[in-house]
ChimeraX commands (.cxc) that place a marker at each C-alpha (Angstrom):
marker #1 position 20.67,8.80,-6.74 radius 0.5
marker #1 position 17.29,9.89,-6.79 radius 0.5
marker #1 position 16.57,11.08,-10.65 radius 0.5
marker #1 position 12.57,10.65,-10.69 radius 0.5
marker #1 position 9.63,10.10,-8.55 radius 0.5
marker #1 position 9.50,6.46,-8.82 radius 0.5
marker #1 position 13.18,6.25,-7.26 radius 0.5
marker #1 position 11.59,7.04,-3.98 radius 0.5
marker #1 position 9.74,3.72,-3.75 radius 0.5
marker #1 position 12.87,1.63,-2.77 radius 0.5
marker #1 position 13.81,3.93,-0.05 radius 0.5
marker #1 position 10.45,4.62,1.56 radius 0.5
marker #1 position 9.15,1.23,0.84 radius 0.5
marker #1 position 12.21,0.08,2.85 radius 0.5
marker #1 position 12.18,2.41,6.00 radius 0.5
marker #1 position 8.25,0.98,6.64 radius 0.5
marker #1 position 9.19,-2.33,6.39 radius 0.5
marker #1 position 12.21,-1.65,8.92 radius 0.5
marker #1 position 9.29,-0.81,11.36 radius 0.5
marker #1 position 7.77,-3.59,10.69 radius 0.5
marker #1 position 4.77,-2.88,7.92 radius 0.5
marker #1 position 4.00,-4.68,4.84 radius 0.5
marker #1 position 4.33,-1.79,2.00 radius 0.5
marker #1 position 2.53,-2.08,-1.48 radius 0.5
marker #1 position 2.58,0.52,-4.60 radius 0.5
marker #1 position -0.06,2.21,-6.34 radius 0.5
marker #1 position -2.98,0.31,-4.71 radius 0.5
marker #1 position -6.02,2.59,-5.49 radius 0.5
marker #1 position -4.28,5.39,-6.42 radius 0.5
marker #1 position -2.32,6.02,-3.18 radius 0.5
marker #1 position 1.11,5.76,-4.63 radius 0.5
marker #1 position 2.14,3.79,-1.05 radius 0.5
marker #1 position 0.02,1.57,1.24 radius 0.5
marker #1 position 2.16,-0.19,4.42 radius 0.5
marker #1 position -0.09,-2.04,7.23 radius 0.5
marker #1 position 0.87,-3.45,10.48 radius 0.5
marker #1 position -2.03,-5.38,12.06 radius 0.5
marker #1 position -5.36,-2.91,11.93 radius 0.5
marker #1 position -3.39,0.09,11.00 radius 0.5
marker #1 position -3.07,1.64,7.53 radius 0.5
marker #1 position -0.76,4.63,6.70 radius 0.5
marker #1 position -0.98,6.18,2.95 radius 0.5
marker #1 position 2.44,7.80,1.63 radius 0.5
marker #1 position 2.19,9.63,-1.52 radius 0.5
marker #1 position 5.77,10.50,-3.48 radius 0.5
marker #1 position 6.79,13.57,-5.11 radius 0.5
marker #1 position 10.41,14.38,-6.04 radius 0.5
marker #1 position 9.88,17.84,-5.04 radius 0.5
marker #1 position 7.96,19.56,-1.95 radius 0.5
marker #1 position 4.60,21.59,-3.48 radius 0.5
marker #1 position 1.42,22.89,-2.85 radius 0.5
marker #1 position 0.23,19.37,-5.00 radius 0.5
marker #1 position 1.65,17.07,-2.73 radius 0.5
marker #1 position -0.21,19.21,0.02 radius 0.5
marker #1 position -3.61,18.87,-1.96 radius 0.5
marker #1 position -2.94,15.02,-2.04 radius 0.5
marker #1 position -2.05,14.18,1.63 radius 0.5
marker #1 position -5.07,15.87,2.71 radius 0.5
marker #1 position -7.34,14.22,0.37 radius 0.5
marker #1 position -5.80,10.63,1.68 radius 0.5
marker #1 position -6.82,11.50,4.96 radius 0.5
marker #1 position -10.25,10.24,3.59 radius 0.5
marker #1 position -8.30,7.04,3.38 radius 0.5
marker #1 position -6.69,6.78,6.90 radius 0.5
marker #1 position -5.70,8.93,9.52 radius 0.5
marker #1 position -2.29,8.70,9.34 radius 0.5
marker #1 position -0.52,10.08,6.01 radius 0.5
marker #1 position 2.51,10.57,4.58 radius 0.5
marker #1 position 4.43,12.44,2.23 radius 0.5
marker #1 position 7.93,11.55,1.00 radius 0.5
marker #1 position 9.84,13.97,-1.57 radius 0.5
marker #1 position 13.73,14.42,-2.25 radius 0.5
marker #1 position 15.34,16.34,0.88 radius 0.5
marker #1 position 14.68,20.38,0.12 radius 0.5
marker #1 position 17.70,22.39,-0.05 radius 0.5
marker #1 position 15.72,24.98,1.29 radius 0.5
marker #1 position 12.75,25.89,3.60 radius 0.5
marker #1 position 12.94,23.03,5.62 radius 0.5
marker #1 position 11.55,24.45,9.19 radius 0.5
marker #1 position 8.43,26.17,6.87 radius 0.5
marker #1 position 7.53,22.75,5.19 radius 0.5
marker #1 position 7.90,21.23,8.34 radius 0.5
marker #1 position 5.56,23.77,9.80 radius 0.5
marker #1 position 3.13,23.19,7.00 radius 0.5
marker #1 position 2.99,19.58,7.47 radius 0.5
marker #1 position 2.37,19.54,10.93 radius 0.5
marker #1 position -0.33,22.18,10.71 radius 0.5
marker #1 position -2.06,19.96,8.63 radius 0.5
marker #1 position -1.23,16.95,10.67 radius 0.5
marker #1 position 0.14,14.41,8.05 radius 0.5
marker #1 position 3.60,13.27,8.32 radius 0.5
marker #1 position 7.23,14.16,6.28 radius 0.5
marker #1 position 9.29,11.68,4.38 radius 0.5
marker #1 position 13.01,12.88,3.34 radius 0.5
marker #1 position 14.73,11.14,0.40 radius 0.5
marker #1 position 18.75,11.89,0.31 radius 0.5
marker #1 position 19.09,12.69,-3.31 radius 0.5
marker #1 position 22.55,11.61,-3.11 radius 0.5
marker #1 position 22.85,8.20,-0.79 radius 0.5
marker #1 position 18.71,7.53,-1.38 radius 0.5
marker #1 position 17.94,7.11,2.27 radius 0.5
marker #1 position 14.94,8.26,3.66 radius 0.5
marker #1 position 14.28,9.09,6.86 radius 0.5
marker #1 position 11.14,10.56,8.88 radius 0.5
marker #1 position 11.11,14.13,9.18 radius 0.5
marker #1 position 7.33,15.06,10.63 radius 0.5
marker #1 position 5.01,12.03,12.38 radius 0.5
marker #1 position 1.22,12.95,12.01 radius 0.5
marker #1 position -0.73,12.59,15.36 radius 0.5
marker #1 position -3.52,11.23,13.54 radius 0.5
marker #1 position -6.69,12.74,14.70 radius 0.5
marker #1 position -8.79,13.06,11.72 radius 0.5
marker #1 position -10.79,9.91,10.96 radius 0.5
marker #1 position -10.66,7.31,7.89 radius 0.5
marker #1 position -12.87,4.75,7.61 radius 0.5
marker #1 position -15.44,5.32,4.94 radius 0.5
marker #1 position -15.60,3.31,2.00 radius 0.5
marker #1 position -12.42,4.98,0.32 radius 0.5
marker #1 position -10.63,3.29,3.51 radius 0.5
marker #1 position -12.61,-0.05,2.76 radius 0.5
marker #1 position -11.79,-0.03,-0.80 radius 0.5
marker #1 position -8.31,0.70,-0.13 radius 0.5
marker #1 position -7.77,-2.09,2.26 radius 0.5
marker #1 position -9.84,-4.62,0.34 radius 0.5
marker #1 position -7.57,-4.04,-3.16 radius 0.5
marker #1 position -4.35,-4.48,-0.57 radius 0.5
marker #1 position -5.46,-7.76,1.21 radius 0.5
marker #1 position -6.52,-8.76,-2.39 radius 0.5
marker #1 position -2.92,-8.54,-4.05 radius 0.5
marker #1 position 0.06,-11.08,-3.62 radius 0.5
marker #1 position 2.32,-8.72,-6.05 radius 0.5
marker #1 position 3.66,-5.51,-5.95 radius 0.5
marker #1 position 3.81,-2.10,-8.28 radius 0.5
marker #1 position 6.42,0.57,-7.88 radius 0.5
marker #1 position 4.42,3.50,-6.54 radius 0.5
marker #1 position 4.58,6.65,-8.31 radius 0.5
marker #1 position 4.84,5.38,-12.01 radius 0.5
marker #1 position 2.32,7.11,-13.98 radius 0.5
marker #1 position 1.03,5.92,-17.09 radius 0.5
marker #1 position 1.97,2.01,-16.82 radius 0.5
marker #1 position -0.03,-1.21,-16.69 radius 0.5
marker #1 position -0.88,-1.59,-13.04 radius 0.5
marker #1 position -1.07,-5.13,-10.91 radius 0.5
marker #1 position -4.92,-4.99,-9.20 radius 0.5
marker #1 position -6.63,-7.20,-7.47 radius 0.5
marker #1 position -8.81,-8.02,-10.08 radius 0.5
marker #1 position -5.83,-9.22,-12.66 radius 0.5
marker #1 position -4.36,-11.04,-10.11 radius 0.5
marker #1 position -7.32,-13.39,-9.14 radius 0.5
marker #1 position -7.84,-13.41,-13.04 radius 0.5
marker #1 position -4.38,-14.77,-13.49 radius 0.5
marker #1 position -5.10,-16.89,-11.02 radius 0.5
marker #1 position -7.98,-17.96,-12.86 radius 0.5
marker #1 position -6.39,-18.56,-15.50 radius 0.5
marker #1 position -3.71,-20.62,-14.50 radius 0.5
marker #1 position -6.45,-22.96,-12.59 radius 0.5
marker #1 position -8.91,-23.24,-16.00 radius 0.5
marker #1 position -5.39,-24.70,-17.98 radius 0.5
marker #1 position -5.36,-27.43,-15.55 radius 0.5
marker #1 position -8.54,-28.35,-15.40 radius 0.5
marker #1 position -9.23,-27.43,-19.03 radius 0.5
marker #1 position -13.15,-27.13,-18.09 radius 0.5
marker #1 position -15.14,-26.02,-14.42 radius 0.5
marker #1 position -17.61,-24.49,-13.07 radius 0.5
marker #1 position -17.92,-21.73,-10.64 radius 0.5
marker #1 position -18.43,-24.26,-7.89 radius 0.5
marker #1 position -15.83,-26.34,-8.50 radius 0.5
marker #1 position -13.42,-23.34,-8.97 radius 0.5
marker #1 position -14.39,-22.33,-4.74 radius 0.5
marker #1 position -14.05,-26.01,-3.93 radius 0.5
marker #1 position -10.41,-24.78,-4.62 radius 0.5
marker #1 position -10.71,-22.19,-3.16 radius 0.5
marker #1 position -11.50,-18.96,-5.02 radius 0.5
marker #1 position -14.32,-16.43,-3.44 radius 0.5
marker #1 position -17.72,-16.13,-4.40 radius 0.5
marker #1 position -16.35,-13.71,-6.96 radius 0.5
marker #1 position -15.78,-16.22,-9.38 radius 0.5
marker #1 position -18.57,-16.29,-11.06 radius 0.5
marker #1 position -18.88,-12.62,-11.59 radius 0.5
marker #1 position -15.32,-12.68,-13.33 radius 0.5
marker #1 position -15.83,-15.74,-15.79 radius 0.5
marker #1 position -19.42,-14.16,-16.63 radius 0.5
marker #1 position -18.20,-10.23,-17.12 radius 0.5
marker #1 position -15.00,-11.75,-18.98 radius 0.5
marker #1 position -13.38,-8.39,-18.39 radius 0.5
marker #1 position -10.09,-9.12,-20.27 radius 0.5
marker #1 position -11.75,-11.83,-23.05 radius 0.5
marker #1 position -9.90,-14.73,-21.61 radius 0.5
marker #1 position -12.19,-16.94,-20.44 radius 0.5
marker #1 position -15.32,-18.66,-22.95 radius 0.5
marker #1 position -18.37,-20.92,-21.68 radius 0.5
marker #1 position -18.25,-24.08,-22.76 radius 0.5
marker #1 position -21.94,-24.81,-21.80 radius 0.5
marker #1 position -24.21,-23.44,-18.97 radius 0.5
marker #1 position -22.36,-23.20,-15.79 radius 0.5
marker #1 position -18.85,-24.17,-17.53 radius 0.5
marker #1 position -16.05,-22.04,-18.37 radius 0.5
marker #1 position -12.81,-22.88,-20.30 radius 0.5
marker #1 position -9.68,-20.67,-21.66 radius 0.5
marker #1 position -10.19,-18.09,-24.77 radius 0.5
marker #1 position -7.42,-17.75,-27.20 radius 0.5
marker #1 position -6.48,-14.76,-25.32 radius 0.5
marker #1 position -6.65,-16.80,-21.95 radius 0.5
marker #1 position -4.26,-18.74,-23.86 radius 0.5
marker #1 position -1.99,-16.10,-25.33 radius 0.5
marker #1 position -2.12,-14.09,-21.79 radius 0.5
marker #1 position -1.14,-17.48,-20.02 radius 0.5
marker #1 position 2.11,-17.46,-22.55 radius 0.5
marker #1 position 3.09,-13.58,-22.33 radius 0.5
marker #1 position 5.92,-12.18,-20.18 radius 0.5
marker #1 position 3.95,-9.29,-19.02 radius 0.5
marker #1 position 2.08,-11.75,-16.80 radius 0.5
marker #1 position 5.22,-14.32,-16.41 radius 0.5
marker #1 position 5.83,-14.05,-12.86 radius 0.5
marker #1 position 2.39,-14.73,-11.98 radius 0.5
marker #1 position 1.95,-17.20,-13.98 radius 0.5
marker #1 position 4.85,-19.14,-12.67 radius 0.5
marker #1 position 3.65,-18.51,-9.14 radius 0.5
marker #1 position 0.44,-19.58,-9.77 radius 0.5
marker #1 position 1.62,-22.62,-11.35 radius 0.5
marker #1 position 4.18,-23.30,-8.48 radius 0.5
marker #1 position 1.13,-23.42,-5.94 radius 0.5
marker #1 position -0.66,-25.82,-8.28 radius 0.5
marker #1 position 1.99,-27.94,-7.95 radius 0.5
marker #1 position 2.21,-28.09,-4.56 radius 0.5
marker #1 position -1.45,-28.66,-3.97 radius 0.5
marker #1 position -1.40,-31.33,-6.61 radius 0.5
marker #1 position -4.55,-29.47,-8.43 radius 0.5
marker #1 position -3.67,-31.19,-11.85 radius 0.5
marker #1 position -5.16,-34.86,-10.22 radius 0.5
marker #1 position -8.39,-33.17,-9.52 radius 0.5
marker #1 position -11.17,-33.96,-11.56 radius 0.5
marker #1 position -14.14,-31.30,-12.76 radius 0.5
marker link #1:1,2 radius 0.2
marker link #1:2,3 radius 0.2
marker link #1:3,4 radius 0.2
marker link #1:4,5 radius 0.2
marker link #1:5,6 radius 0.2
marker link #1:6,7 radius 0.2
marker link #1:7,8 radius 0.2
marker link #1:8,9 radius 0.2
marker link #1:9,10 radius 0.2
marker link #1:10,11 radius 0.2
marker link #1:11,12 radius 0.2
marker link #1:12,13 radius 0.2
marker link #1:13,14 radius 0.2
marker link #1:14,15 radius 0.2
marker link #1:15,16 radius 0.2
marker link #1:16,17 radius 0.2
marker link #1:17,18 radius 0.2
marker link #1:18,19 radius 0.2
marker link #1:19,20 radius 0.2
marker link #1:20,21 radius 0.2
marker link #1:21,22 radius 0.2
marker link #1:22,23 radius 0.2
marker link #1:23,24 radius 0.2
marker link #1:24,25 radius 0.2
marker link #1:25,26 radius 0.2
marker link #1:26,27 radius 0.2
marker link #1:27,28 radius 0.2
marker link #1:28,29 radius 0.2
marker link #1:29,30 radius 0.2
marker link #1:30,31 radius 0.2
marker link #1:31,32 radius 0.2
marker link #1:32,33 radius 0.2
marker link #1:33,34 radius 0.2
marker link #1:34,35 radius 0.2
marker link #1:35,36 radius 0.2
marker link #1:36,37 radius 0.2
marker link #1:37,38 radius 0.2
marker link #1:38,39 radius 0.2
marker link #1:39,40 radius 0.2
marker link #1:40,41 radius 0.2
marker link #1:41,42 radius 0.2
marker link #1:42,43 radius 0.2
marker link #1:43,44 radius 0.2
marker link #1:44,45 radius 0.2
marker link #1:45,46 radius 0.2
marker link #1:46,47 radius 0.2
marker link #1:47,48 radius 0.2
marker link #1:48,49 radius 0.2
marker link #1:49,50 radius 0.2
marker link #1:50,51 radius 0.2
marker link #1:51,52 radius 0.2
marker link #1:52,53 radius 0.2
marker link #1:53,54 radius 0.2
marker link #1:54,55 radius 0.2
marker link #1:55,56 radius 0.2
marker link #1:56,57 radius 0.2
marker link #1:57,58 radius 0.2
marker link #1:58,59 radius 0.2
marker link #1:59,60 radius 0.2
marker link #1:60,61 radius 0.2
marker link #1:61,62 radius 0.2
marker link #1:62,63 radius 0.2
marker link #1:63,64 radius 0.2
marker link #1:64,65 radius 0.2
marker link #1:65,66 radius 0.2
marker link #1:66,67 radius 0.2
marker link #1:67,68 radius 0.2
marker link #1:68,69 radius 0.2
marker link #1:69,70 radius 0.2
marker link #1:70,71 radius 0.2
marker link #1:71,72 radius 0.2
marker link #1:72,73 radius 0.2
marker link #1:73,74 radius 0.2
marker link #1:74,75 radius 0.2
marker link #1:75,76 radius 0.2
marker link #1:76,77 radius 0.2
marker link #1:77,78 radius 0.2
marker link #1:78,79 radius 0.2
marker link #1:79,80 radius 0.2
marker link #1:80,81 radius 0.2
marker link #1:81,82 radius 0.2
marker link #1:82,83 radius 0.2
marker link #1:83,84 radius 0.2
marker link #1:84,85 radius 0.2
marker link #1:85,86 radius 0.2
marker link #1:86,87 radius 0.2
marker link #1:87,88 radius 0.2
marker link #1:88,89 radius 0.2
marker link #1:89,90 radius 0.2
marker link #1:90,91 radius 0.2
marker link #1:91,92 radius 0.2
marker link #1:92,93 radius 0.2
marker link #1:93,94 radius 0.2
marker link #1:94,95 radius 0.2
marker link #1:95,96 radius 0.2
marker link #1:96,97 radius 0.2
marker link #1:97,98 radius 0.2
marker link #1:98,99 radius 0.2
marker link #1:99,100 radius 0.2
marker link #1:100,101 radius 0.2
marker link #1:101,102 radius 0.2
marker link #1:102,103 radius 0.2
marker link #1:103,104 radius 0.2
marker link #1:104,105 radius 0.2
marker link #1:105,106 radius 0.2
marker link #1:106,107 radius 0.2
marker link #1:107,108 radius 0.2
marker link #1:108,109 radius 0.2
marker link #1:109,110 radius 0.2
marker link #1:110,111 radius 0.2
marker link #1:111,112 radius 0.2
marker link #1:112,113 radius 0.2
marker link #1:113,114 radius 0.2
marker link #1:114,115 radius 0.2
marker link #1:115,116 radius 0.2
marker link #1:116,117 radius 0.2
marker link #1:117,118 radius 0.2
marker link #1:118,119 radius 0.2
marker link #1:119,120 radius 0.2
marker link #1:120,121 radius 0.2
marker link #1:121,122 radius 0.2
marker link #1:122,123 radius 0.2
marker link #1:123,124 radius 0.2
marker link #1:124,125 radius 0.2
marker link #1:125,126 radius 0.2
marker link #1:126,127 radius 0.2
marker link #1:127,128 radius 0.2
marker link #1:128,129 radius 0.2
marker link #1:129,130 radius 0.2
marker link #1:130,131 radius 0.2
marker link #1:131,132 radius 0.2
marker link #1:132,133 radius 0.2
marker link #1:133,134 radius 0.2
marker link #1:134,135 radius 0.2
marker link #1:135,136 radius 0.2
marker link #1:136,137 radius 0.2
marker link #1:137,138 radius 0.2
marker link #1:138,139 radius 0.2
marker link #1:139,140 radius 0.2
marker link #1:140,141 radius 0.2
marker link #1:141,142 radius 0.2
marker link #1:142,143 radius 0.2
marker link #1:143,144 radius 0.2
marker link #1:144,145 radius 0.2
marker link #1:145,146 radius 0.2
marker link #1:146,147 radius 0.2
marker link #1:147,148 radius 0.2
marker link #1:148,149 radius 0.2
marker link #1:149,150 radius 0.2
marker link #1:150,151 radius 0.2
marker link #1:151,152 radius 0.2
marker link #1:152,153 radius 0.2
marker link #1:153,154 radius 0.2
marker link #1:154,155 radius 0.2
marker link #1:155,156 radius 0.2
marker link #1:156,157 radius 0.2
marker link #1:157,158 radius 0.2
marker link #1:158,159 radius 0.2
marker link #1:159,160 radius 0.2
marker link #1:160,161 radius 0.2
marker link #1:161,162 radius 0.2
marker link #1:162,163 radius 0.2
marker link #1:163,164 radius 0.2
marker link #1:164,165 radius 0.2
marker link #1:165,166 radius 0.2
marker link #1:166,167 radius 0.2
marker link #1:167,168 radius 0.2
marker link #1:168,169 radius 0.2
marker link #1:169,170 radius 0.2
marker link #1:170,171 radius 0.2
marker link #1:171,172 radius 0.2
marker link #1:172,173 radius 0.2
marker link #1:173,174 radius 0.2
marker link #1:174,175 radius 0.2
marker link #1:175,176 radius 0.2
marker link #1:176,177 radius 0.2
marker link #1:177,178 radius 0.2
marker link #1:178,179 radius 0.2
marker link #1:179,180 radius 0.2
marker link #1:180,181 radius 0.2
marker link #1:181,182 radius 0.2
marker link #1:182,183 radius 0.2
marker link #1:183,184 radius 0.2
marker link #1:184,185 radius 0.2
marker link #1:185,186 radius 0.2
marker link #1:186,187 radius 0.2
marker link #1:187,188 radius 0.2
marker link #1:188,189 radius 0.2
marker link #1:189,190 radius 0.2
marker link #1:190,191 radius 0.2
marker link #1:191,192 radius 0.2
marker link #1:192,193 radius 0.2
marker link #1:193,194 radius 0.2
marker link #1:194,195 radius 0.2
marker link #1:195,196 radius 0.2
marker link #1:196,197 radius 0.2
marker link #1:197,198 radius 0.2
marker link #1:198,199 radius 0.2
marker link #1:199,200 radius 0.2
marker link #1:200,201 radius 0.2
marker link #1:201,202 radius 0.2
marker link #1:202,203 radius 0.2
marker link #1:203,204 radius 0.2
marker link #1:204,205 radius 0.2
marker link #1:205,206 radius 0.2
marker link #1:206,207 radius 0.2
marker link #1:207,208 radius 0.2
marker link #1:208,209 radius 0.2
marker link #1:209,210 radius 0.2
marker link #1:210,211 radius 0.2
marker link #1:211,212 radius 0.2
marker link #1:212,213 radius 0.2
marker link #1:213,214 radius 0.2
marker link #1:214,215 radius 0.2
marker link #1:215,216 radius 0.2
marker link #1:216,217 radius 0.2
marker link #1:217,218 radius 0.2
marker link #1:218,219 radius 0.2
marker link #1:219,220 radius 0.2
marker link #1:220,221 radius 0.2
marker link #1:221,222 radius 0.2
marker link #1:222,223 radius 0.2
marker link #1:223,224 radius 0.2
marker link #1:224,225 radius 0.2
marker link #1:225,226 radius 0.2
marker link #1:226,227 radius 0.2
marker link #1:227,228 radius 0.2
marker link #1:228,229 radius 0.2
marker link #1:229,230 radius 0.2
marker link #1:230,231 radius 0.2
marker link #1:231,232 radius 0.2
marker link #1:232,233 radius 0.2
view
C-alpha cells in the first residue's frame, strides 16, 4: 500500500537491483541513485504524476543521461504521460498503489549528456557512502559521505585514544583526514597538541547515541577484524 512518497523507495529500489544495480537514497538531492559498472541512472519519486516531477527529471539530466521518474500508477492519462515522458526522453516508473510493485513503463534513450561536475559530485558522495537513506523523505537527518567517514573517524580516535593525520591514512583513511579533524564540522574531535587529534565530549556522546548506532557498530566490527586496537600511535 503505497500511502506517501517515501513508500516508493522499497519498490523502485528493488526493481534496479533485480537488474542488477546498486541503488542508494537521497545522495545529493536525487531522491534515487542505482549504478552498474560506469553507468549512473537518477530516479526521482513523486506519489503523483505533475508538471514538478517533469521540472525535476529534466534538471537531473545535468546529472546523467539516463533518468527516471517513479510515481503511484495514474488512474488516468496514462498514453499522454507516457507521451510526455518520452518527448522529453527520461524514463517512467509505475508504483501499484495496491500490491506496491513497480514496474517500467517508459525507458529513456539517453542522448543528452551528463558529466559535468553535478555528475562528479553525484558519483563521488555515492562511492563515498557504505549506508543507505530512504529516498524521498524530506525534512530528516540525512547519511552523507561526510558523516560517514566522520563516524568512521570517530570510532578509529576511541581506539587509539590519540593520532595524527598520518597515522590515521596508515589505516587507511584519504588525504581528507586532515581537513575533517581541522574544520571539526560536528565538534567531535579536539587537538591534543600540534598534529594530534583526540575525541570531544560530543565525539564521545555521538559515539554513544542511537542515531549513529549502526555505524558505530559497523565500524567497530571492522576494527575488530583488522585488530586496530594492538596498533600503537
Amino acid at each position: 500500500m503505497i500511502e506517501y512518497e517515501k513508500d516508493l523507495y522499497e519498490p523502485v529500489k528493488k526493481l534496479f537491483e533485480s537488474n542488477g544495480y546498486t541503488v542508494k537514497g537521497e545522495v545529493k538531492n536525487c531522491d534515487i541513485v542505482a549504478v552498474k559498472g560506469e553507468e549512473l541512472i537518477v530516479c526521482e519519486l513523486k506519489k503523483n504524476f505533475s508538471l514538478k516531477l517533469v521540472y525535476q527529471l529534466l534538471d537531473r539530466k545535468a546529472v546523467s543521461p539516463i533518468v527516471y521518474g517513479a510515481t503511484v500508477t495514474p488512474k488516468k492519462d496514462l498514453r499522454s504521460i507516457k507521451k510526455l515522458i518520452k518527448a522529453i526522453d527520461c524514463g517512467l516508473i509505475f508504483v501499484s498503489g495496491e500490491t506496491s510493485i513497480a514496474e517500467v513503463a517508459v525507458n529513456p534513450k539517453g542522448f543528452s549528456a551528463g558529466k559535468g561536475r553535478r555528475a562528479a559530485n553525484v558519483k563521488k558522495e555515492f562511492e563515498g557512502r557504505s549506508f543507505d537513506n530512504i529516498g524521498g523523505v524530506n525534512k530528516t537527518k540525512l547519511m552523507t559521505a561526510y558523516k560517514e567517514r566522520s563516524i568512521k573517524l570517530l570510532c578509529y580516535l576511541e581506539a587509539l585514544e590519540e593520532a595524527s593525520p598520518a597515522a590515521l591514512r596508515n589505516l587507511g583513511f584519504d588525504k581528507n583526514v586532515s581537513n575533517i579533524l581541522y574544520n571539526n564540522f560536528y565538534g567531535w574531535f579536539t587537538r591534543v597538541r600540534k598534529g594530534v587529534y583526540c575525541l570531544s565530549e560530543s565525539g564521545t556522546d555521538a559515539l554513544n547515541c542511537d542515531e549513529y548506532k549502526q555505524q558505530v557498530e559497523y565500524f567497530r566490527r571492522e576494527m575488530e577484524d583488522r585488530n586496530v586496537q594492538t596498533i600503537k600511535k
